[in-house]
N, C-alpha and C positions, 0 to 999 in steps of 0.2 A: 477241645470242644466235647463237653460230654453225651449222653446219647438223645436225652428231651431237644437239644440245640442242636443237633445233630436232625433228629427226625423231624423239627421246623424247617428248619434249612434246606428237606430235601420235599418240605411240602410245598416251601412255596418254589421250588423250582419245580415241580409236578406240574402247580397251578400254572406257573408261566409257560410251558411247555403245550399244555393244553387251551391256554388261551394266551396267543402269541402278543397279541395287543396290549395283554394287560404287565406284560417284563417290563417296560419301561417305570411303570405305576409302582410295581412291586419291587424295582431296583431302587426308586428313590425314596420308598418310603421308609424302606430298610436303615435309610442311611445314617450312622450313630446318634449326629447333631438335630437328628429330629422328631425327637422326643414331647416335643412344644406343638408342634403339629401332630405327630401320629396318637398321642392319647385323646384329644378332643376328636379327630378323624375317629376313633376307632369308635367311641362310646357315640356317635354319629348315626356310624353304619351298622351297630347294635341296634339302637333306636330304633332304624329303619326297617330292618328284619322286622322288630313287633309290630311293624306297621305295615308287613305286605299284604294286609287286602285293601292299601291302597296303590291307584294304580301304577304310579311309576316306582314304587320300592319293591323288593320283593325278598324271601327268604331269603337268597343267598346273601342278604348284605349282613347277618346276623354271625356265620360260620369265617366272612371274611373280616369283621367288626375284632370277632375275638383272636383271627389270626393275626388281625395289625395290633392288638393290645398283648397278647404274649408274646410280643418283642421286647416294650417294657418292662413286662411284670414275669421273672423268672416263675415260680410257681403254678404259671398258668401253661407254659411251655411244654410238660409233660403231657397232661391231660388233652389239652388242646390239640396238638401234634396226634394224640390217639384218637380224639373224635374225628379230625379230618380224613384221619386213615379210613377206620372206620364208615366215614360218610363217603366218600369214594368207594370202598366196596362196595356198598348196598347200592349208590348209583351205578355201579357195573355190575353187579346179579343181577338188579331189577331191569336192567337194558337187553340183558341174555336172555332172560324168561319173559320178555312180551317182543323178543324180537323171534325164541321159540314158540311162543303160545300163537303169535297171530303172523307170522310169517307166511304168506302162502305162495308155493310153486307153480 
């Protein structure tokens, strides 16, 4: 396994880790033969993200859209694996500095 297949593989066990509910959803989608499902899924929950100022979709279905499409598509697997890092950070700074900025004793 090189290191982009490497660093997906340890995103989506992060994601499942963090949201426990969702490991089953993320074990099967994984799964070789499903490739016929997971690329229409994906370009789905793409769609959706462009469409969060409606009310039941919202952003995240856009960062999770591209992490079930870079299972197919190797060249997405780099890049993609680096965004989600990435967007995890900035959701854990931005969680540190308004839980310093407006925390009060």
């Amino acid at each position: 396994m090189n290191a982009p297949d490497a660093r997906l593989e340890r995103q989506f066990e992060r994601i499942a880790r963090q949201v426990p509910a969702s490991r089953g959803f993320l074990d099967w989608v994984r799964k070789p033969n499903l490739h016929v499902v997971r690329i229409p899924l994906a370009i789905i929950l793409m769609l959706g993200g462009v469409f969060s100022f409606l009310p039941v979709l919202g952003v995240w279905m856009l960062p999770l859209g591209l992490l079930v499409l870079a299972v197919d598509v190797p060249r997405l697997r780099g890049p993609v694996g680096n965004a989600i890092v990435r967007l995890q950070r900035f959701i854990s700074t931005s969680k540190r500095w308004f839980r310093k900025k407006f925390h009060r004793d």
